[in-house]
mmCIF entry with sequence, helices, sheets and N, C-alpha, C, O atoms, coordinates in Angstrom:
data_MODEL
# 
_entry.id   MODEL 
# 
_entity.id                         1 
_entity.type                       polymer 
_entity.pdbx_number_of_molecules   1 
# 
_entity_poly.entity_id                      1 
_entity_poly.type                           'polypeptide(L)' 
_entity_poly.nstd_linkage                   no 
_entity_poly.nstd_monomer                   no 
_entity_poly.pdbx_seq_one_letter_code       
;(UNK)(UNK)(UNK)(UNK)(UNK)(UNK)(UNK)(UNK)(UNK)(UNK)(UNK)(UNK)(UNK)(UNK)(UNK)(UNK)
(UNK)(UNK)(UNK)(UNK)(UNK)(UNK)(UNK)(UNK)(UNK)(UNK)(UNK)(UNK)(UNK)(UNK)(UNK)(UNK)
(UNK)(UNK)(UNK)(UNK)(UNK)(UNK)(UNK)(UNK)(UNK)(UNK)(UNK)(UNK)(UNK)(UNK)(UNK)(UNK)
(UNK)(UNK)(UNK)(UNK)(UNK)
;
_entity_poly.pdbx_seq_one_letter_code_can   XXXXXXXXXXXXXXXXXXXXXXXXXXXXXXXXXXXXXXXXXXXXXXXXXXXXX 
_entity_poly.pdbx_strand_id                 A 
# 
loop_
_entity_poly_seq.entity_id 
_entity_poly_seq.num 
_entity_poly_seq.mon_id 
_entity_poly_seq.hetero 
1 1  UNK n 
1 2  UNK n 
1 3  UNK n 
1 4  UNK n 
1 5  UNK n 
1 6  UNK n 
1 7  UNK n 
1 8  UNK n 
1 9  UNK n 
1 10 UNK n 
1 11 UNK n 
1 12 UNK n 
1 13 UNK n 
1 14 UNK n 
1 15 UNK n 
1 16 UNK n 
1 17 UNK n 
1 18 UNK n 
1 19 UNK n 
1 20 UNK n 
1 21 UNK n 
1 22 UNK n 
1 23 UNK n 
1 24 UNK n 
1 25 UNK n 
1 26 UNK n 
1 27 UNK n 
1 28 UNK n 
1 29 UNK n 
1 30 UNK n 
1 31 UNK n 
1 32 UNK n 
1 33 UNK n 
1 34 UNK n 
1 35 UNK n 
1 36 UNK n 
1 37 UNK n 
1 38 UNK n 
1 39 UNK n 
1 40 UNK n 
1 41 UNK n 
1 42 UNK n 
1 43 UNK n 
1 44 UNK n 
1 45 UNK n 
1 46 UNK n 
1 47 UNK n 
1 48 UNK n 
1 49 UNK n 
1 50 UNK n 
1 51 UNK n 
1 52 UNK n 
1 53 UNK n 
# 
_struct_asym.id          A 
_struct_asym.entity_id   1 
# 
loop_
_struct_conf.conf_type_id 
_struct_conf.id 
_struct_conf.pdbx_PDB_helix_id 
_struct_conf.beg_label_comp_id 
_struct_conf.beg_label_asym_id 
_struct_conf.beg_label_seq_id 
_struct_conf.pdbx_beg_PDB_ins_code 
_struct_conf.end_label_comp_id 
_struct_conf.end_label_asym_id 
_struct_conf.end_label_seq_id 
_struct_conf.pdbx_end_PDB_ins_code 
_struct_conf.beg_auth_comp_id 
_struct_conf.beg_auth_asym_id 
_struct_conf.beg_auth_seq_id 
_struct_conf.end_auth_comp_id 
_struct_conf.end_auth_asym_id 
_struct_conf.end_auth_seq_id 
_struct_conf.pdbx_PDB_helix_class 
_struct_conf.details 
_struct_conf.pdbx_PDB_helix_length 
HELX_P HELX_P1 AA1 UNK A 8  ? UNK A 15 ? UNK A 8  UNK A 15 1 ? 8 
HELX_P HELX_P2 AA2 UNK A 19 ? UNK A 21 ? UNK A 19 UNK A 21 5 ? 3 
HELX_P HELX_P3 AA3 UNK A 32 ? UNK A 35 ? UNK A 32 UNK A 35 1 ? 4 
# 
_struct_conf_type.id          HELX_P 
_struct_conf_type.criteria    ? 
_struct_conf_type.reference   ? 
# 
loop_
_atom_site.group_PDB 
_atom_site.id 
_atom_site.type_symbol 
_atom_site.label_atom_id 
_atom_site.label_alt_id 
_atom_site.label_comp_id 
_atom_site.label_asym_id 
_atom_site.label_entity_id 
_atom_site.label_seq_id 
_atom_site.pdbx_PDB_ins_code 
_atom_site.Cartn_x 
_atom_site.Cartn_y 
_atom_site.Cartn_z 
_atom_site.occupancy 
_atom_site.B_iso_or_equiv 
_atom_site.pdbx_formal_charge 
_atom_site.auth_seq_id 
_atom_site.auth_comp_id 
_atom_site.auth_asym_id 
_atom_site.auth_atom_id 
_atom_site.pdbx_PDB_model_num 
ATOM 1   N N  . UNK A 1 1  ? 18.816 -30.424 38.700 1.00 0.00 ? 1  UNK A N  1 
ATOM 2   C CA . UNK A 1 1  ? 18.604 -31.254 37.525 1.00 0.00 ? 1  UNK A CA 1 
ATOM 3   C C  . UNK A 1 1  ? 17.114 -31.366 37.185 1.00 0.00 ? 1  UNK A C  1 
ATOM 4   O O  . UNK A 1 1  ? 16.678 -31.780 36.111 1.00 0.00 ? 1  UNK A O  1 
ATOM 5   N N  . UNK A 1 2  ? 16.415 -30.965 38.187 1.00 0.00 ? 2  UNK A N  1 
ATOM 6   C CA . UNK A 1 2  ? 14.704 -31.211 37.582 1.00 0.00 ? 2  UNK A CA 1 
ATOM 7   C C  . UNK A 1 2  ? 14.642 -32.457 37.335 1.00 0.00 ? 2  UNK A C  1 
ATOM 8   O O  . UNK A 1 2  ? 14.708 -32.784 36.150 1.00 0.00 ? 2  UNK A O  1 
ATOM 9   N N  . UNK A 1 3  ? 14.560 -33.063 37.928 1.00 0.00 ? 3  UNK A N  1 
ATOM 10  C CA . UNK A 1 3  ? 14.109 -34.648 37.820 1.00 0.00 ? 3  UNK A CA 1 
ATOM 11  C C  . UNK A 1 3  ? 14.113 -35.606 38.903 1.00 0.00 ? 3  UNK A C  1 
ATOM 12  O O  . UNK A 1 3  ? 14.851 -35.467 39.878 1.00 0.00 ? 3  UNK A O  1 
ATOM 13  N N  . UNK A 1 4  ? 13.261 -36.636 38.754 1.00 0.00 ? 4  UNK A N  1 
ATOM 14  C CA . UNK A 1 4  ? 13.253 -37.493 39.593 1.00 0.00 ? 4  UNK A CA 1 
ATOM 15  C C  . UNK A 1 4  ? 14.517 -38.401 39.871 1.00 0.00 ? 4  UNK A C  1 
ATOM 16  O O  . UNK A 1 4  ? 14.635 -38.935 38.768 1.00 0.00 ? 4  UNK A O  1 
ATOM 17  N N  . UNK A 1 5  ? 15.444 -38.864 40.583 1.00 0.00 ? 5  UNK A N  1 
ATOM 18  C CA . UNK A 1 5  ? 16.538 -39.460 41.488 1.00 0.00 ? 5  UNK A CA 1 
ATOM 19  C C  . UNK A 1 5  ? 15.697 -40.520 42.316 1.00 0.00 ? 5  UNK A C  1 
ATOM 20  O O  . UNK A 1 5  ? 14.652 -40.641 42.955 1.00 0.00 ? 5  UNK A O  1 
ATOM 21  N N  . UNK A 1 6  ? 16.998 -41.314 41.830 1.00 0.00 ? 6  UNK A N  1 
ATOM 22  C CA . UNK A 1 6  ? 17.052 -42.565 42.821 1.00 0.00 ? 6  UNK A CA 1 
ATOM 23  C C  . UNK A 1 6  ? 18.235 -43.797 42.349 1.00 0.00 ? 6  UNK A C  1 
ATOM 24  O O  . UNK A 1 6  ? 18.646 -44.147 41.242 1.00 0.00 ? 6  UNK A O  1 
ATOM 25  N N  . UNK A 1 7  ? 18.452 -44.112 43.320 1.00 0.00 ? 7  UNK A N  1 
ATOM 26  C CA . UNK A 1 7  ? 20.187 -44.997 43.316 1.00 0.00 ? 7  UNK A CA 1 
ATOM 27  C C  . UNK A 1 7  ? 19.546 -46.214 42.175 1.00 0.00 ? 7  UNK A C  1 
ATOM 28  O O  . UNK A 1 7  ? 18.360 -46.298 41.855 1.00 0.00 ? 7  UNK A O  1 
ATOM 29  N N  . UNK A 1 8  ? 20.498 -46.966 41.753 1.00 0.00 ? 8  UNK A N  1 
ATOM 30  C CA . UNK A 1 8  ? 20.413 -47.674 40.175 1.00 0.00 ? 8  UNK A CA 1 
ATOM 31  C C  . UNK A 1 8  ? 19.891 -49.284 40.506 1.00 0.00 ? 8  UNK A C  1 
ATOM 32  O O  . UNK A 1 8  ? 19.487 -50.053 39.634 1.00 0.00 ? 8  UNK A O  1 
ATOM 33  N N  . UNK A 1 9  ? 19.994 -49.608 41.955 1.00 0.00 ? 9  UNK A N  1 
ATOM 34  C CA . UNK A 1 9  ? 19.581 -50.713 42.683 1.00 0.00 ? 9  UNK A CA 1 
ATOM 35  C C  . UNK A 1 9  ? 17.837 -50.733 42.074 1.00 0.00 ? 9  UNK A C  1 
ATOM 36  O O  . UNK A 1 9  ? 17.187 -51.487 41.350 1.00 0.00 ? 9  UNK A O  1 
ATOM 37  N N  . UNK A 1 10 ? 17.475 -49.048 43.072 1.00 0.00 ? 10 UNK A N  1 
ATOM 38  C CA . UNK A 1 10 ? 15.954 -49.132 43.156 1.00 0.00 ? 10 UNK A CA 1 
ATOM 39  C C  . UNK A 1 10 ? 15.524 -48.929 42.127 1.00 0.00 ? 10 UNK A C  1 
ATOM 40  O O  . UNK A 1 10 ? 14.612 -49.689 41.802 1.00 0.00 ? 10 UNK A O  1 
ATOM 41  N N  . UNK A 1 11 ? 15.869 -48.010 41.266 1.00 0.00 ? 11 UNK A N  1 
ATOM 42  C CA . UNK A 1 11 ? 15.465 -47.806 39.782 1.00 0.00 ? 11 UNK A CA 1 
ATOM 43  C C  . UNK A 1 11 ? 15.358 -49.251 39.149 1.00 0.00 ? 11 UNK A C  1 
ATOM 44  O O  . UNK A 1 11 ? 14.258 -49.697 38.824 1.00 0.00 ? 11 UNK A O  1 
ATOM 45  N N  . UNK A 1 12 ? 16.374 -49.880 39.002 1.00 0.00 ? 12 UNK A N  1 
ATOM 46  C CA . UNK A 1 12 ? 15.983 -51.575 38.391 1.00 0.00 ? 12 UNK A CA 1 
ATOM 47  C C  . UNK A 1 12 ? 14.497 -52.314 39.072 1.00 0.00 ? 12 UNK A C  1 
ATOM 48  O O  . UNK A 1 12 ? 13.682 -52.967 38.420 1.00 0.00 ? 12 UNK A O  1 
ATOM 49  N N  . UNK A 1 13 ? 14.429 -52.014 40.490 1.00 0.00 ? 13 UNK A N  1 
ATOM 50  C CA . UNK A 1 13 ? 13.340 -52.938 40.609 1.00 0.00 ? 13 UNK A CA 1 
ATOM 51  C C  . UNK A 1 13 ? 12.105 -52.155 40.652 1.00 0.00 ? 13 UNK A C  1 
ATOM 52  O O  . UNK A 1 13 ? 11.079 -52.701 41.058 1.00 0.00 ? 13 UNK A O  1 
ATOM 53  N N  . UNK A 1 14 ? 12.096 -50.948 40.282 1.00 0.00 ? 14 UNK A N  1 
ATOM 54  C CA . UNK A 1 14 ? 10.913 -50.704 39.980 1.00 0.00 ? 14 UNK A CA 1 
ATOM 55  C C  . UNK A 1 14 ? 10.348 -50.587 38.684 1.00 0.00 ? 14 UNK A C  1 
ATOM 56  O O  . UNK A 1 14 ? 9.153  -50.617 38.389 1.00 0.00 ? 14 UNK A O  1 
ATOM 57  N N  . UNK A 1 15 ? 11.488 -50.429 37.824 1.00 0.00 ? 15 UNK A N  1 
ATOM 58  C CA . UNK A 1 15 ? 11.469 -50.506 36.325 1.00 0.00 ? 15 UNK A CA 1 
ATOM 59  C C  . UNK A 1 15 ? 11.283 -52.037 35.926 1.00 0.00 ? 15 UNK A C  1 
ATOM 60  O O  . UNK A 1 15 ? 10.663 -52.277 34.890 1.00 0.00 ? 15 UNK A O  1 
ATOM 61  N N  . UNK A 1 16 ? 11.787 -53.089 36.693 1.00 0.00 ? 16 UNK A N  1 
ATOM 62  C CA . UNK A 1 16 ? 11.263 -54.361 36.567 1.00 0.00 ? 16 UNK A CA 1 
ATOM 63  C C  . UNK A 1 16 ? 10.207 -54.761 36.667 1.00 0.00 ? 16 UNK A C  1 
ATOM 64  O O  . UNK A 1 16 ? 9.634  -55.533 35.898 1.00 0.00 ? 16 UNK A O  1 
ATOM 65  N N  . UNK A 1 17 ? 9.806  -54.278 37.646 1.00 0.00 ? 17 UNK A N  1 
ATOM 66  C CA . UNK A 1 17 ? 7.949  -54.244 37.932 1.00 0.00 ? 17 UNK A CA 1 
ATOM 67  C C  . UNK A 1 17 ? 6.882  -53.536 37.352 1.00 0.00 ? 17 UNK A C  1 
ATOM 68  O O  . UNK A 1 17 ? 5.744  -53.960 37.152 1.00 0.00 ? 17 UNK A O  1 
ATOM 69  N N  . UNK A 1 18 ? 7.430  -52.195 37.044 1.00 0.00 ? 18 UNK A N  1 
ATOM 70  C CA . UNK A 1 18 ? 6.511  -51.180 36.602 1.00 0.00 ? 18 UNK A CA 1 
ATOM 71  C C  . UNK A 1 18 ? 6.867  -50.454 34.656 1.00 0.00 ? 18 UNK A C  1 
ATOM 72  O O  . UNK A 1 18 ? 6.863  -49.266 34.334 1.00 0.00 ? 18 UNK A O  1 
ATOM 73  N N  . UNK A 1 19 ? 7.038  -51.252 34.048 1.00 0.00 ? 19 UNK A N  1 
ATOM 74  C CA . UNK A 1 19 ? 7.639  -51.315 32.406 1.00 0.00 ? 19 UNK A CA 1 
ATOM 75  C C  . UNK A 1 19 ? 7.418  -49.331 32.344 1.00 0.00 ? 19 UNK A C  1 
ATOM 76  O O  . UNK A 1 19 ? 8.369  -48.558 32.230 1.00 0.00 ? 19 UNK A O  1 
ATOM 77  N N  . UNK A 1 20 ? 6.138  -48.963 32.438 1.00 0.00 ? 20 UNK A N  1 
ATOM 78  C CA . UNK A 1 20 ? 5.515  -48.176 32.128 1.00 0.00 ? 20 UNK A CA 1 
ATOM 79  C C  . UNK A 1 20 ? 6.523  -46.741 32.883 1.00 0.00 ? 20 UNK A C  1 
ATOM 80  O O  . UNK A 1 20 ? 6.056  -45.613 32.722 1.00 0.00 ? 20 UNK A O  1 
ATOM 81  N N  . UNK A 1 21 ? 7.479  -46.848 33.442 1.00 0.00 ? 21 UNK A N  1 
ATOM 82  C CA . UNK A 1 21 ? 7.975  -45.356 33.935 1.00 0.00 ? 21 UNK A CA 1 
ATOM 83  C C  . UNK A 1 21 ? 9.404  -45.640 33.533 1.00 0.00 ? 21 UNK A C  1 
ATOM 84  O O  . UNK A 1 21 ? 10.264 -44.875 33.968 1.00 0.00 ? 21 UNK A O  1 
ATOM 85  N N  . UNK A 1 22 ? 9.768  -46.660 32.745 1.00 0.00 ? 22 UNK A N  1 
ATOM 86  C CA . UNK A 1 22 ? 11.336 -46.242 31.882 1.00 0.00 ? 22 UNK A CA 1 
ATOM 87  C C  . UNK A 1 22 ? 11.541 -45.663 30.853 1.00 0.00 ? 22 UNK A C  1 
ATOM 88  O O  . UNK A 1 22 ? 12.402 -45.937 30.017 1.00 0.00 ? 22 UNK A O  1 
ATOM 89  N N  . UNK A 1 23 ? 10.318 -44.321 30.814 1.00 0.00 ? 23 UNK A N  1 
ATOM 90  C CA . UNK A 1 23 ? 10.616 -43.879 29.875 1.00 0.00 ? 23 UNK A CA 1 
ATOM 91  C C  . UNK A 1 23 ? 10.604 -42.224 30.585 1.00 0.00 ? 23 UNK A C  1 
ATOM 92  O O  . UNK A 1 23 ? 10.410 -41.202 29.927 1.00 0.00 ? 23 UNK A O  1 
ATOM 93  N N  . UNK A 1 24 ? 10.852 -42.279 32.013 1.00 0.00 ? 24 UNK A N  1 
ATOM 94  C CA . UNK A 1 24 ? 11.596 -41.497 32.374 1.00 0.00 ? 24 UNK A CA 1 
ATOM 95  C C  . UNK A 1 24 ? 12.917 -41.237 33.185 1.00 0.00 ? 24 UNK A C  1 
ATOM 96  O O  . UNK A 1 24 ? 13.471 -40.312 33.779 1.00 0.00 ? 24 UNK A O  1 
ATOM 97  N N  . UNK A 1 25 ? 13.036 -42.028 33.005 1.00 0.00 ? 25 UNK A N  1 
ATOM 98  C CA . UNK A 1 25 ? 14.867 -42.258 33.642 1.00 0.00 ? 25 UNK A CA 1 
ATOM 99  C C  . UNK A 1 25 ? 15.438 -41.079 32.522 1.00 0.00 ? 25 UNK A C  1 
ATOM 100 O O  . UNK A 1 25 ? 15.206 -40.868 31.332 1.00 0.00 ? 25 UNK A O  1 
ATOM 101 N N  . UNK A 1 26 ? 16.407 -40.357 33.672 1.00 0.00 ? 26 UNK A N  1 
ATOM 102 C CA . UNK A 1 26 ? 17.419 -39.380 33.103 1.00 0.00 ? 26 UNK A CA 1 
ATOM 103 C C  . UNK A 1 26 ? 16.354 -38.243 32.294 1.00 0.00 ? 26 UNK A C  1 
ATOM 104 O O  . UNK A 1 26 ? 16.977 -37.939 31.276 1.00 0.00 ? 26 UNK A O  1 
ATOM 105 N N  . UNK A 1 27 ? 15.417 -37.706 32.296 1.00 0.00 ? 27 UNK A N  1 
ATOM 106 C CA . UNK A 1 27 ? 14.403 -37.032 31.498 1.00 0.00 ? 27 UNK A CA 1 
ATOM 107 C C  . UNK A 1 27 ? 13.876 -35.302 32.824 1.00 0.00 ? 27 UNK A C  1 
ATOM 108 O O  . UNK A 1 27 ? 13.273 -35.330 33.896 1.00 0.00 ? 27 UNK A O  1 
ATOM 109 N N  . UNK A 1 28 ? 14.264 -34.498 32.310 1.00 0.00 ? 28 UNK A N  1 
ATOM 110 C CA . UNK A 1 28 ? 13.948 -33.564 33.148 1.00 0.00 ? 28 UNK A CA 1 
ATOM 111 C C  . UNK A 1 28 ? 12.459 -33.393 33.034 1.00 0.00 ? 28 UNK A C  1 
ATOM 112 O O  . UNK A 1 28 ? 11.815 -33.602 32.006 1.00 0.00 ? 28 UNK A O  1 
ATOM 113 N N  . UNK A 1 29 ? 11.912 -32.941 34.339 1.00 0.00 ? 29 UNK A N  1 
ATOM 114 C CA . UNK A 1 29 ? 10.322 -32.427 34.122 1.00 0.00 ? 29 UNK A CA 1 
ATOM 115 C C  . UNK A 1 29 ? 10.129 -31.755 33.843 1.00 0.00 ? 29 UNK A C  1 
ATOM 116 O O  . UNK A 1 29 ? 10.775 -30.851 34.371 1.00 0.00 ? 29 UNK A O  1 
ATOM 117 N N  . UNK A 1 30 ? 9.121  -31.288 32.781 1.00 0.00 ? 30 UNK A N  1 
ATOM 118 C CA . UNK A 1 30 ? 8.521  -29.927 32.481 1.00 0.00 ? 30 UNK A CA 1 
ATOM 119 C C  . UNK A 1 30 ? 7.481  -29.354 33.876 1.00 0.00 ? 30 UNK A C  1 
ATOM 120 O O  . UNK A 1 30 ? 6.823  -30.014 34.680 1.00 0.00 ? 30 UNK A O  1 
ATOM 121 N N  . UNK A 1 31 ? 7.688  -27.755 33.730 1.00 0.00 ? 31 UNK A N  1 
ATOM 122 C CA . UNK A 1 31 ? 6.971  -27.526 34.858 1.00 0.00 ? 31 UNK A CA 1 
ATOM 123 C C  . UNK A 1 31 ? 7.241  -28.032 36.435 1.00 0.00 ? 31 UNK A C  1 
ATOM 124 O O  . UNK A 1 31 ? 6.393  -28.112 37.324 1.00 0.00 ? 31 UNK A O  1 
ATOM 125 N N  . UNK A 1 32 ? 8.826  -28.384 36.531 1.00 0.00 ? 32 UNK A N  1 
ATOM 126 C CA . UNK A 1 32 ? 9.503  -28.790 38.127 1.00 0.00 ? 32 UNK A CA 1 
ATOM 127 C C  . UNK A 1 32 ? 9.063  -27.326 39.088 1.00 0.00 ? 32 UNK A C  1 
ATOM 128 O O  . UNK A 1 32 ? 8.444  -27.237 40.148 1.00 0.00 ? 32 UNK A O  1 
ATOM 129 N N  . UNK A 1 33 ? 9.611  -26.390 38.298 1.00 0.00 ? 33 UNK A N  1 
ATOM 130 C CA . UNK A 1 33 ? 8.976  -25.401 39.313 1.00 0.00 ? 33 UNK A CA 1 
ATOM 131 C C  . UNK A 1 33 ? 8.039  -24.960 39.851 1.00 0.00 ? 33 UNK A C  1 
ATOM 132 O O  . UNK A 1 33 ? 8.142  -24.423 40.954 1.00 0.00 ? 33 UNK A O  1 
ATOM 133 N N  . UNK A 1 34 ? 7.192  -25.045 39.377 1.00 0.00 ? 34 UNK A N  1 
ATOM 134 C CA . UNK A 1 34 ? 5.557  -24.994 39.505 1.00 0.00 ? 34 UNK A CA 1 
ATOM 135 C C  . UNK A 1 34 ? 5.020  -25.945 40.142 1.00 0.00 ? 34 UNK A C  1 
ATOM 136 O O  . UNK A 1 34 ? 4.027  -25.488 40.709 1.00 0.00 ? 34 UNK A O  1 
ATOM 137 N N  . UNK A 1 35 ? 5.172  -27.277 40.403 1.00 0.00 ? 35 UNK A N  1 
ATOM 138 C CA . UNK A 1 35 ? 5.372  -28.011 41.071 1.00 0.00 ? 35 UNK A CA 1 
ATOM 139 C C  . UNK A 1 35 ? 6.176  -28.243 42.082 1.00 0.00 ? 35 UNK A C  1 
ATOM 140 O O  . UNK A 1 35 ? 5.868  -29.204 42.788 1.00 0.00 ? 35 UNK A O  1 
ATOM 141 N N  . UNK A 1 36 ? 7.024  -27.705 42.335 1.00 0.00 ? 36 UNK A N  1 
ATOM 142 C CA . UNK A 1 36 ? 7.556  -27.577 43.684 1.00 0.00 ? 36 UNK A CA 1 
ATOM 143 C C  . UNK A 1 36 ? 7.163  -26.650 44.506 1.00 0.00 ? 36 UNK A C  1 
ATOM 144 O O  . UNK A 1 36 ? 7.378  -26.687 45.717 1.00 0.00 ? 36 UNK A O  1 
ATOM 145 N N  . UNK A 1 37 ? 6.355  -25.450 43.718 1.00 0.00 ? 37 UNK A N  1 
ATOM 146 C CA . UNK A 1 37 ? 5.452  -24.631 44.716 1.00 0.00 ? 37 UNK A CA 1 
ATOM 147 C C  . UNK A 1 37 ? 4.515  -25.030 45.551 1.00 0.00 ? 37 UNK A C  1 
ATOM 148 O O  . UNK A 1 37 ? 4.429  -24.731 46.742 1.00 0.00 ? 37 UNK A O  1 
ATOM 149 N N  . UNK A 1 38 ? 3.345  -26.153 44.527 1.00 0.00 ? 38 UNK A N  1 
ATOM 150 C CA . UNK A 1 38 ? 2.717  -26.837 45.406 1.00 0.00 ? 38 UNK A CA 1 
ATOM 151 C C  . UNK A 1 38 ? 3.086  -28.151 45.726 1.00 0.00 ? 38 UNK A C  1 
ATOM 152 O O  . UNK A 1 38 ? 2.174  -28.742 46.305 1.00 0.00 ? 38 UNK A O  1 
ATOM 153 N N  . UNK A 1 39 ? 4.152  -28.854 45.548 1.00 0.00 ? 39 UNK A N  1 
ATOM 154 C CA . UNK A 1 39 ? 4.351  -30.136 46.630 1.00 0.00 ? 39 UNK A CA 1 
ATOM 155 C C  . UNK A 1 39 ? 5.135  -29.984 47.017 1.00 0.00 ? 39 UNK A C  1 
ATOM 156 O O  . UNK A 1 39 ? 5.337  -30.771 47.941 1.00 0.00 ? 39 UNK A O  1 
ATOM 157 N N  . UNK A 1 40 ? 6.343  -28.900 46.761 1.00 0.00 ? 40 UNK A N  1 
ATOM 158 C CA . UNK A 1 40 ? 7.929  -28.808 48.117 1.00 0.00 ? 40 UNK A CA 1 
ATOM 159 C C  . UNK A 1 40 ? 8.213  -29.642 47.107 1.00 0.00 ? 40 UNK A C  1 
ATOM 160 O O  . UNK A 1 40 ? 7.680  -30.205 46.151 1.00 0.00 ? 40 UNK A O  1 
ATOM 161 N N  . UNK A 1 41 ? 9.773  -29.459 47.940 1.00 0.00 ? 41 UNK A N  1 
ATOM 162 C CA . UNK A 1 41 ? 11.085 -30.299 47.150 1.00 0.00 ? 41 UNK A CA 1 
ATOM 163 C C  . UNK A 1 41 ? 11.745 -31.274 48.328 1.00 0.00 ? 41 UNK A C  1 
ATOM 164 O O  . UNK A 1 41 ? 12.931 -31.597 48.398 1.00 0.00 ? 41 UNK A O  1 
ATOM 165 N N  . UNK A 1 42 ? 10.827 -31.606 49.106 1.00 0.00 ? 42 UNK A N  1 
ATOM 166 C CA . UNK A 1 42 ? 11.702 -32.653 49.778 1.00 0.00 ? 42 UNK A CA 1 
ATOM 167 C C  . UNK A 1 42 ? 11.179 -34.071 49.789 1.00 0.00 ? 42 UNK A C  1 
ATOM 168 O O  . UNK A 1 42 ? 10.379 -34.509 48.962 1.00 0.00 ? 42 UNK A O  1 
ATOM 169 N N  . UNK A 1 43 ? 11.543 -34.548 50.496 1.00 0.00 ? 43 UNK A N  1 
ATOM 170 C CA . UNK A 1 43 ? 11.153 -36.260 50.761 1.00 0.00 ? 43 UNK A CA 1 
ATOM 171 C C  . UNK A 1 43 ? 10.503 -36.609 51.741 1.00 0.00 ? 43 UNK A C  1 
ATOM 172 O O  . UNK A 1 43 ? 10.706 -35.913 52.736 1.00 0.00 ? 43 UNK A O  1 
ATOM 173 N N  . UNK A 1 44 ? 9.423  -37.847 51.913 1.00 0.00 ? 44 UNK A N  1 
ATOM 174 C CA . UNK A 1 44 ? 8.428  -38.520 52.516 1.00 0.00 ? 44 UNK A CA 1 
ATOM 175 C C  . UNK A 1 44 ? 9.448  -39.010 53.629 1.00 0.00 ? 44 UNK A C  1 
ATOM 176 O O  . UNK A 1 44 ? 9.977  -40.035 53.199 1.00 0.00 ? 44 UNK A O  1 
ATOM 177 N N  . UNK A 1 45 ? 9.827  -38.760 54.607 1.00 0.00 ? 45 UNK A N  1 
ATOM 178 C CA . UNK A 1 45 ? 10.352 -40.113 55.403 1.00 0.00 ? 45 UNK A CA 1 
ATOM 179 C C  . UNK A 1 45 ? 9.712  -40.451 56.666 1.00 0.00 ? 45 UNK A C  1 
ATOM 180 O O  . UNK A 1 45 ? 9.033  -39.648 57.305 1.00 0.00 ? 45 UNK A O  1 
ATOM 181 N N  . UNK A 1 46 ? 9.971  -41.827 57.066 1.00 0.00 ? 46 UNK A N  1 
ATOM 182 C CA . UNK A 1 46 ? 8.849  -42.215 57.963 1.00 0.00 ? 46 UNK A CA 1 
ATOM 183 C C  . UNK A 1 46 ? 7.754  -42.860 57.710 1.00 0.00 ? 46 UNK A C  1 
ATOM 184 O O  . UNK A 1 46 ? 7.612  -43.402 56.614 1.00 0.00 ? 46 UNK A O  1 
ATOM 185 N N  . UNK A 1 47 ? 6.511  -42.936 58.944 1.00 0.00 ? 47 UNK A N  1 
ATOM 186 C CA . UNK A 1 47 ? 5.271  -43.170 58.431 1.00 0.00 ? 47 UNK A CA 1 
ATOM 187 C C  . UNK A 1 47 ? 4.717  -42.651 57.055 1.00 0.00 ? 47 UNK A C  1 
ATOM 188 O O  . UNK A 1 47 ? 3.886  -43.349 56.475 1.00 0.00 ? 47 UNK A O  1 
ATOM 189 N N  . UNK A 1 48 ? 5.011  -41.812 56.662 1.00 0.00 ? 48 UNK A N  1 
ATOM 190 C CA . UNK A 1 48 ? 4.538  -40.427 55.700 1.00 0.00 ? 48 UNK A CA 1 
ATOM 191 C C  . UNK A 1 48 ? 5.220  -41.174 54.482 1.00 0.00 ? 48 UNK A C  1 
ATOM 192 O O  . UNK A 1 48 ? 4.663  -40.853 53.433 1.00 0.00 ? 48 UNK A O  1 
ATOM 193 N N  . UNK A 1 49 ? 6.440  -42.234 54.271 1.00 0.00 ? 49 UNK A N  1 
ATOM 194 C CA . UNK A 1 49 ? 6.906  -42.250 53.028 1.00 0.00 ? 49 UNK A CA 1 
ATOM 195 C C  . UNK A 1 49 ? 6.547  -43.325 52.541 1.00 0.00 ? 49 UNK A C  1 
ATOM 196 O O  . UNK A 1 49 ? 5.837  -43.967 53.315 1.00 0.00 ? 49 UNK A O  1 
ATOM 197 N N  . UNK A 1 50 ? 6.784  -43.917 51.345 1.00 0.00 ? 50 UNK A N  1 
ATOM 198 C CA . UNK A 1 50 ? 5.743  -44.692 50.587 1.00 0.00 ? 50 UNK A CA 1 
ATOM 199 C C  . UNK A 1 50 ? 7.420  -45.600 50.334 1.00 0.00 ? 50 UNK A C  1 
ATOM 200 O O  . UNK A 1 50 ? 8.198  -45.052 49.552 1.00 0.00 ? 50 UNK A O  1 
ATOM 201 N N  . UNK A 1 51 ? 7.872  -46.916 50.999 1.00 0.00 ? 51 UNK A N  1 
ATOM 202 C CA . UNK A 1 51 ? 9.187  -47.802 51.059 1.00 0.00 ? 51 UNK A CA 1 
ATOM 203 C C  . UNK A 1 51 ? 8.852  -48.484 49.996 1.00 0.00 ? 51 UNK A C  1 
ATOM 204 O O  . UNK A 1 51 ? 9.898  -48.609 49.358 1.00 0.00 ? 51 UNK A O  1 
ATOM 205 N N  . UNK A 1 52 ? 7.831  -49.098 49.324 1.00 0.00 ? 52 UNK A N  1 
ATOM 206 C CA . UNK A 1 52 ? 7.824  -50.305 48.411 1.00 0.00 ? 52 UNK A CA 1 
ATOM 207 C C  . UNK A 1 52 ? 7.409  -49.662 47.103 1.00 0.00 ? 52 UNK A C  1 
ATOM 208 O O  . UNK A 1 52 ? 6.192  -49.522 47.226 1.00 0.00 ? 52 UNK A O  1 
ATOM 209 N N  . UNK A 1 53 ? 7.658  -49.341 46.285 1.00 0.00 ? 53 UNK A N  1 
ATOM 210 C CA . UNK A 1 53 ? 7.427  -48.381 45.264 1.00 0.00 ? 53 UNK A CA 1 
ATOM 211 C C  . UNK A 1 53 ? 6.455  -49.513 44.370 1.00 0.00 ? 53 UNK A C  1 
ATOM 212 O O  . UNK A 1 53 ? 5.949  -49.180 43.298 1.00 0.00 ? 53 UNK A O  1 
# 
């Protein structure tokens, strides 16, 4: 799908907090591929992941 994911819980509270990124919900990225060359396609978990958005 090219896009950013996340369950509808966390999406609310970060869209509650942060006005400024609901205007990408459901919106594919331009350039996902090219970007996944240089950052990978997986996830932070652990020390390494960022829990409080």
């Amino acid at each position: 799908m090219k896009m950013i994911t996340c369950d509808g819980v966390t999406y609310d509270a970060v869209v509650i907090t942060h006005k400024k990124y609901e205007p990408f919900l459901n919106k594919s990225i331009d350039h996902y591929d090219e970007m996944a060359l240089v950052v990978g396609k997986y996830m932070a978990i652990g020390s390494f992941s960022k829990k409080n958005c």
